[in-house]
C-alpha positions as CSV (number, residue, x, y, z in Angstrom):
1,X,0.0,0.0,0.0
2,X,0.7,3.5,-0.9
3,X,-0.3,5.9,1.3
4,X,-0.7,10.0,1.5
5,X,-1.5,11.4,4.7
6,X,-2.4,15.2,4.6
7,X,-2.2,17.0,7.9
8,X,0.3,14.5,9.6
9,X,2.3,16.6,11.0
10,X,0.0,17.5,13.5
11,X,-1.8,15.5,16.8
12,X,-3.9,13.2,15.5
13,X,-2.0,13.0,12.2
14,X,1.2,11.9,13.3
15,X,0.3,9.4,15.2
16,X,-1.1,7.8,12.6
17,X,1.7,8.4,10.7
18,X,4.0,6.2,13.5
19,X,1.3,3.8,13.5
20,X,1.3,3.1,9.8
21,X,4.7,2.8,9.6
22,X,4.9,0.2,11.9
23,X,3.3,-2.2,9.2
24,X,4.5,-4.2,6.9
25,X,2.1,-3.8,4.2
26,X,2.7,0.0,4.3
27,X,5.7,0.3,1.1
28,X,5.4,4.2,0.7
29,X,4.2,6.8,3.3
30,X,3.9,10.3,1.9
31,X,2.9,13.2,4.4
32,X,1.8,16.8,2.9
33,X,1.9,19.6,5.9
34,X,1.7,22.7,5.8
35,X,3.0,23.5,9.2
36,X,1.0,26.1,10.4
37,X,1.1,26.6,14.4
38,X,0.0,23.3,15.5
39,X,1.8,21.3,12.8
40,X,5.2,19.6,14.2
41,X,8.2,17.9,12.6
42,X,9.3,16.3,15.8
43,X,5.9,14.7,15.5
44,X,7.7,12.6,12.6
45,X,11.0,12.3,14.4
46,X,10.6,8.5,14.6
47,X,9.8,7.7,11.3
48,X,11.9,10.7,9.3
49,X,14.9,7.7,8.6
50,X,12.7,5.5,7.3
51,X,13.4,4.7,3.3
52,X,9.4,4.4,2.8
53,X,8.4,7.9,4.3
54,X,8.8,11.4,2.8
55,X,7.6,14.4,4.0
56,X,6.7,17.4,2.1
57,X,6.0,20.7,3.2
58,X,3.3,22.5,1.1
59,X,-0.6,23.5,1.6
60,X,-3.5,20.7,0.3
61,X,-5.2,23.8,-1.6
62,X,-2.4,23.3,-4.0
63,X,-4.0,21.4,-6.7
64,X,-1.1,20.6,-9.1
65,X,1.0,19.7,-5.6
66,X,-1.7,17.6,-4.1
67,X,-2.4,15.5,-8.0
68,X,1.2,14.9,-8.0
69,X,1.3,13.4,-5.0
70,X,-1.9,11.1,-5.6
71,X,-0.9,9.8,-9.0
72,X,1.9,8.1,-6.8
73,X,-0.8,6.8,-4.1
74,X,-3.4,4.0,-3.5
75,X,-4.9,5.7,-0.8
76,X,-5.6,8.9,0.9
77,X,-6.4,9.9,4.5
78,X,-7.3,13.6,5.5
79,X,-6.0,14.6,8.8
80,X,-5.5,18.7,7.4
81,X,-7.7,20.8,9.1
82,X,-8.1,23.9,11.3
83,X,-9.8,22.0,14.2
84,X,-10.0,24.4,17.8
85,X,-13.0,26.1,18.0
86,X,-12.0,29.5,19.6
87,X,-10.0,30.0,16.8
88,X,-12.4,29.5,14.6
89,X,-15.2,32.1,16.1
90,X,-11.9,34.9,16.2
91,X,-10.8,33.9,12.6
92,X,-13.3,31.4,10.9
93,X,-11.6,32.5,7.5
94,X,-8.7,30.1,8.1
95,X,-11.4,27.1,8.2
96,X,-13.1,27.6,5.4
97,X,-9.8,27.9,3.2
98,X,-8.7,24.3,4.8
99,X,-11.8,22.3,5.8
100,X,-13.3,22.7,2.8
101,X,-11.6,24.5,0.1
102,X,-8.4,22.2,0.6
103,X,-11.0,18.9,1.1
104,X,-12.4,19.8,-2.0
105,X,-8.8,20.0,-3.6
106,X,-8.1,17.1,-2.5
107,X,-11.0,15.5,-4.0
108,X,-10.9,16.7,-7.4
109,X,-7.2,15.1,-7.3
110,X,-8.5,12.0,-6.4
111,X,-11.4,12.2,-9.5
112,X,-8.5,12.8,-11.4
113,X,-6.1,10.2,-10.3
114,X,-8.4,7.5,-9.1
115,X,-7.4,6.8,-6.2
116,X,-8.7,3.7,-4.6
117,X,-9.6,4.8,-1.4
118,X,-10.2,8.1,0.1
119,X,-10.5,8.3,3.8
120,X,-12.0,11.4,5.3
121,X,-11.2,12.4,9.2
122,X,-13.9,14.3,10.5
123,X,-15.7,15.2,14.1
124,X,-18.3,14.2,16.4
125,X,-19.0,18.4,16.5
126,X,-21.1,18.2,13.4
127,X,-24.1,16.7,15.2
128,X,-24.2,19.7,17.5
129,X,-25.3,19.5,20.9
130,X,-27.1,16.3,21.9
131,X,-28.4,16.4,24.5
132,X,-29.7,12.5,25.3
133,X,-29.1,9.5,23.6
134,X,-25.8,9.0,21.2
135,X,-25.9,10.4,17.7
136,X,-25.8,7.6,14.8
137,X,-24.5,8.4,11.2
138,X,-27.6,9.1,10.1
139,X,-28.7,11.9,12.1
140,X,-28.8,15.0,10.7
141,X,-26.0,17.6,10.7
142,X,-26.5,20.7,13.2
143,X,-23.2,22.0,13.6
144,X,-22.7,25.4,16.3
145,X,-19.6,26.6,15.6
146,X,-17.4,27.9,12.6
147,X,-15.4,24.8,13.0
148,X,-18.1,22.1,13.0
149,X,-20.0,23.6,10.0
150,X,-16.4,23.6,8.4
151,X,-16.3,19.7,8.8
152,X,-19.7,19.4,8.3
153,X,-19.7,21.0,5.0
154,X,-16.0,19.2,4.2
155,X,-18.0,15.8,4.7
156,X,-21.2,16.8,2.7
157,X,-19.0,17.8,-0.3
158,X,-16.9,14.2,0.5
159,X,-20.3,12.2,0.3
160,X,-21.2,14.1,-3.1
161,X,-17.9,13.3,-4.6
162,X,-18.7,10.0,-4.1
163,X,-22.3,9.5,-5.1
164,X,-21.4,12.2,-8.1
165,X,-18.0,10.8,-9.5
166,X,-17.6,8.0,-7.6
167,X,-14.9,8.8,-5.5
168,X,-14.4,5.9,-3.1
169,X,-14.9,8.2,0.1
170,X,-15.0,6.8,3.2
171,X,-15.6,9.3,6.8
172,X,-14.8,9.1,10.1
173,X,-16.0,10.9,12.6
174,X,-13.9,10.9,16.3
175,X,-15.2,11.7,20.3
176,X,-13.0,13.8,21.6
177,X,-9.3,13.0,21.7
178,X,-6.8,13.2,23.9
179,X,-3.0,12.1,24.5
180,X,0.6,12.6,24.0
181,X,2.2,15.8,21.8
182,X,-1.7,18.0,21.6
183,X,-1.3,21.5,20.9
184,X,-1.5,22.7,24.4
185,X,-4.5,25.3,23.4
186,X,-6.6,21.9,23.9
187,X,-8.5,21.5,27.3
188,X,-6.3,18.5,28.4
189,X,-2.7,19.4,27.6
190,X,-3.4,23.4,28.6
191,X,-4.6,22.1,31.8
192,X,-1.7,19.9,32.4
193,X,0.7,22.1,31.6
194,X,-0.8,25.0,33.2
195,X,-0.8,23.0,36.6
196,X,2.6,21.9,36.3
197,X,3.1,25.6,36.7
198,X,1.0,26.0,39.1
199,X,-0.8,28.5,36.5
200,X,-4.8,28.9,36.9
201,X,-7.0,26.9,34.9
202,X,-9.8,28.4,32.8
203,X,-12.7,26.7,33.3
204,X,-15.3,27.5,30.8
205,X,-18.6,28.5,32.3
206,X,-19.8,25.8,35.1
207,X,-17.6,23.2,33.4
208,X,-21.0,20.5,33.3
209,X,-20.7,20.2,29.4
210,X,-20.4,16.5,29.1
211,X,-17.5,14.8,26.9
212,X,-16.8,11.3,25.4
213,X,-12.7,11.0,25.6
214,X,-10.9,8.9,23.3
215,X,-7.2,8.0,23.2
216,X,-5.5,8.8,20.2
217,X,-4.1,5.4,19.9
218,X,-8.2,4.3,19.5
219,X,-8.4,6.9,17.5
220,X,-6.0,6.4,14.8
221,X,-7.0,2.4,15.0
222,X,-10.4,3.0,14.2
223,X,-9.5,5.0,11.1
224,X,-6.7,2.1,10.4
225,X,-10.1,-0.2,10.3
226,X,-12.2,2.3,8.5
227,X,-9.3,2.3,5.4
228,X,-8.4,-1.4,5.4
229,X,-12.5,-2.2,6.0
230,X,-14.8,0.0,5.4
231,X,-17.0,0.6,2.6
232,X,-17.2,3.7,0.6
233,X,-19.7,6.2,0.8
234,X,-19.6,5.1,4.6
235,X,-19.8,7.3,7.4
236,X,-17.9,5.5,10.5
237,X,-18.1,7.0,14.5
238,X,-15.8,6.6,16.7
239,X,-16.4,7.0,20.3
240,X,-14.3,6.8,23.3
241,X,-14.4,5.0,26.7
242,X,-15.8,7.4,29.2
243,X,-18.2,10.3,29.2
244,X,-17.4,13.0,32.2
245,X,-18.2,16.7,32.5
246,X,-15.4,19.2,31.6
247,X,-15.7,19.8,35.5
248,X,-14.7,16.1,36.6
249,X,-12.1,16.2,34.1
250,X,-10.5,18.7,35.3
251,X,-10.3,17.7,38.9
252,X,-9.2,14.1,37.9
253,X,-6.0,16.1,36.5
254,X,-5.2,18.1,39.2
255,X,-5.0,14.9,41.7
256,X,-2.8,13.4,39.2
257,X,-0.8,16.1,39.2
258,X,-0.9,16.7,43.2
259,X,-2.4,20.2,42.5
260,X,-5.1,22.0,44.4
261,X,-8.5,22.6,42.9
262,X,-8.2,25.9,43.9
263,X,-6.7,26.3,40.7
264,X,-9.8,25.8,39.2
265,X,-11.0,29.5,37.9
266,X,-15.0,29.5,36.1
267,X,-14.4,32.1,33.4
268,X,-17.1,33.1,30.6
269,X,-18.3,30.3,28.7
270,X,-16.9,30.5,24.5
271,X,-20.8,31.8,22.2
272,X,-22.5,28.8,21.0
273,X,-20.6,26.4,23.6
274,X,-22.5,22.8,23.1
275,X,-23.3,21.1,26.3
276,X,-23.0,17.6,25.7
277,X,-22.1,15.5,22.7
278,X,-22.2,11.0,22.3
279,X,-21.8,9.0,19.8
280,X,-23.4,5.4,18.6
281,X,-19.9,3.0,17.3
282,X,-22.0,0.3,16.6
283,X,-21.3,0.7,13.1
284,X,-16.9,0.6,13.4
285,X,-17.5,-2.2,16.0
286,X,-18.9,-4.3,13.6
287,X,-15.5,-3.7,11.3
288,X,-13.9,-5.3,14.8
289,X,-12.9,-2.4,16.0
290,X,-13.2,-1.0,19.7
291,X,-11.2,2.0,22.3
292,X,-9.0,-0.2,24.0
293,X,-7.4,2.0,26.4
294,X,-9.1,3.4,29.7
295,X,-9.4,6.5,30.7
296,X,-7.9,6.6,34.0
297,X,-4.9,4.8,32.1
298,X,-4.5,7.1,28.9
299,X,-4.7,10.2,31.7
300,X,-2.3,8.5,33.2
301,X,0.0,8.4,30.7
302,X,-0.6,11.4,29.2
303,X,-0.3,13.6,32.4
304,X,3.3,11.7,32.2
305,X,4.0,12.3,29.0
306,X,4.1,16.2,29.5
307,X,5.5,16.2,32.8
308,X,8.9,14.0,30.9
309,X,8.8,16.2,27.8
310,X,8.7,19.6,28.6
311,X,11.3,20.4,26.0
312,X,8.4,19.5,23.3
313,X,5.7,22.2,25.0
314,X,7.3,24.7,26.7
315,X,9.0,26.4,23.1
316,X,5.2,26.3,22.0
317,X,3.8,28.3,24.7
318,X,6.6,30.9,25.4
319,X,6.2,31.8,21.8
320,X,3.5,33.2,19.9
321,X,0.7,30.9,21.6
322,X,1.4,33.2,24.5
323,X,-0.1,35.8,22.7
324,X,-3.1,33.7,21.8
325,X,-3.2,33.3,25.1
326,X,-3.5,36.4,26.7
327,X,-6.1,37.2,23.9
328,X,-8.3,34.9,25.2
329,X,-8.5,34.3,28.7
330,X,-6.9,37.3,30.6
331,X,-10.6,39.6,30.7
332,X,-12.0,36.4,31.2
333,X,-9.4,35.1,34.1
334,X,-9.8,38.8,35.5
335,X,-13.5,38.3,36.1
336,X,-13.5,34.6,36.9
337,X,-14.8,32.9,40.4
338,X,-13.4,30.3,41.9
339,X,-14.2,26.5,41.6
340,X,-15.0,26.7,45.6
C-alpha cells in the first residue's frame, strides 16, 4: 500500500503516521503539511529515517501539488484541518480555506487520479449539541460553531464526490481526543501544563458540558479499520471509553498532578458552547474495532508524558501561543470565580 496522509504533521495526524509505519504492508508513506502553528516535525522524528516515508511541506489547496502526490498513491487519508474552535469564532476565514476548500482540492485530485480509497477524518462536532441518547451516522448535521459547520460541509462535499463521480470516500467521525504531543491550546494538555506551573486553569462556564474522551491510539486504530475495511460512501463514528463533565475532568487532573482545585478559575463560557455530545460505534465495531485504552490509564499516561517532555511544549507556549493566550483568557481570568 501506498499511502498519503495530509495533515500529519500534527496530533492526531502523526500518530497515525507512527502507526502506519509500523506495518508491513505500508511500502510508501507520503505526508503533505503545511506547518501552520499546530503542525510539528518532531511529530515525525521516529519515522523521518525510514526509506518508505517522505515528507513534504506544502498546503492541500495546491492542486497541481496535491495530483502529484496522488498519481503516486493507493490511498488517501485527511487529517488537514483547522480543528479548535476558539480560533475559529476569532478567525473562521482560516477554516473555510482548509476544511473545505483544501478537502475539495483534494477531492478533485482523487477524481482525477483514481485513487482507490479516500479516507476522510472528521468530528463528532457536526451533530451539535445532543443532549440525550448517542448520535448515529444518520442523524442530521447541526453543527454550532465555525469549526463544525467547516467539517460538516467538508464531509457533505466528501459524500457528493462519491455518489457524483464515484470517488471511493470513506468518513470518520472521532469523540474527543486526547494524549501525547496536543497542541496545548486543547482543554487536556493546557490544563496539564498549566498545573505543572501552578498556572490557573480556565474553566469555561460551570464546566457540566459532558465529553466522550478517546485515546488517540483508539483513534487512529479506528481510522486504520475504516481504510483497510470500510465501505465507501460510509460514514464511520468513533467514540471513546468514558463520558465525564469538563468539570470532573479537570479535577481528575489536578490529583494526578498533586495540585489544588483551587486552581480551578469558572471564566465566561466560548458563544454557541454545546453542552453535551455522544456518539453510537455500533457501526466501526462491527469492522472489529473498539477503544482499547481506559481512561484513568490514557490520563495517566498522558499527564506523564508532558510532565517528561517539557522540552516538546514549553517552546510552544513561550512563543506566539502566548499571545493567543492572553487574547483569550486574561478579561475572562480577571472576572473569573473560583471553583470553591
Amino acid at each position: 500500500m501506498r499511502l498519503l496522509v495530509t495533515g500529519g504533521a500534527g496530533f492526531i495526524g502523526s500518530s497515525f503516521v507512527r502507526r502506519a509505519m509500523a506495518r508491513p504492508a505500508v511500502d510508501q508513506l507520503t505526508v503533505i503539511d503545511k506547518l501552520t502553528y499546530a503542525g510539528n516535525p518532531a511529530n515525525l522524528a521516529e519515522v523521518a529515517g525510514d526509506p518508505r516515508y517522505r515528507f513534504l511541506h506544502a498546503d492541500i489547496n495546491d492542486a497541481e501539488v496535491v495530483t502529484g502526490l496522488m498519481r503516486d498513491a493507493d490511498a488517501v487519508v485527511n487529517f488537514a484541518a483547522e480543528s479548535h474552535v476558539d480560533r475559529s469564532i476569532e478567525e473562521a476565514d482560516a477554516f473555510v480555506r482548509t476544511d473545505v476548500n483544501g478537502t475539495f482540492t483534494l477531492l478533485e485530485a482523487a477524481r482525477a487520479t483514481g485513487v482507490a480509497r479516500f479516507v476522510q477524518v472528521s468530528t463528532d462536532e457536526v451533530y451539535g449539541d445532543v443532549p440525550e441518547g448517542s448520535s448515529s451516522e444518520a442523524d442530521a448535521l447541526r453543527p454550532r460553531s465555525p469549526y463544525a459547520a467547516s467539517k460538516a460541509a467538508a464531509d457533505l462535499l466528501a459524500l457528493a464526490y462519491h455518489t457524483t463521480h464515484g470517488v471511493p470516500v470513506m468518513i470518520t467521525r472521532g469523540s474527543n481526543t486526547y494524549g501525547p504531543r496536543q497542541f496545548p491550546e486543547k482543554i487536556i494538555p493546557l490544563f496539564i501544563t498549566n498545573a505543572i506551573d501552578h498556572e490557573p486553569l480556565p474553566l469555561y462556564g460551570d464546566g457540566l458540558q459532558v465529553r466522550d474522551w478517546l485515546h488517540v491510539d483508539d483513534h487512529c486504530a479506528a481510522v486504520e479499520a475504516v481504510l483497510d475495511r470500510g465501505t465507501a460512501g460510509e460514514i464511520y463514528n468513533a467514540g471513546g471509553t468514558a463520558s465525564l463533565t469538563n468539570l470532573e475532568l479537570t479535577r481528575w487532573l489536578l490529583g494526578l498532578l498533586d495540585r489544588p482545585e483551587s486552581l480551578i478559575r469558572h471564566v465566561a463560557d466560548r458563544p454557541g458552547h454545546d453542552r453535551r455530545y455522544a456518539l453510537d460505534s455500533s457501526r466501526l465495531r462491527a469492522l472489529r474495532w473498539q477503544p482499547r485504552v481506559a481512561l484513568e490509564d490514557g490520563l495517566a499516561a498522558t499527564v506523564d508524558w508532558y510532565q517528561q517532555n517539557e522540552a516538546w511544549w514549553r517552546p510552544i507556549k513561550d512563543g506566539s501561543f502566548r499571545d493567543y493566550y492572553r487574547r483569550l483568557y486574561a478579561e475572562r481570568l480577571a472576572t473569573s470565580t473560583a471553583a470553591w
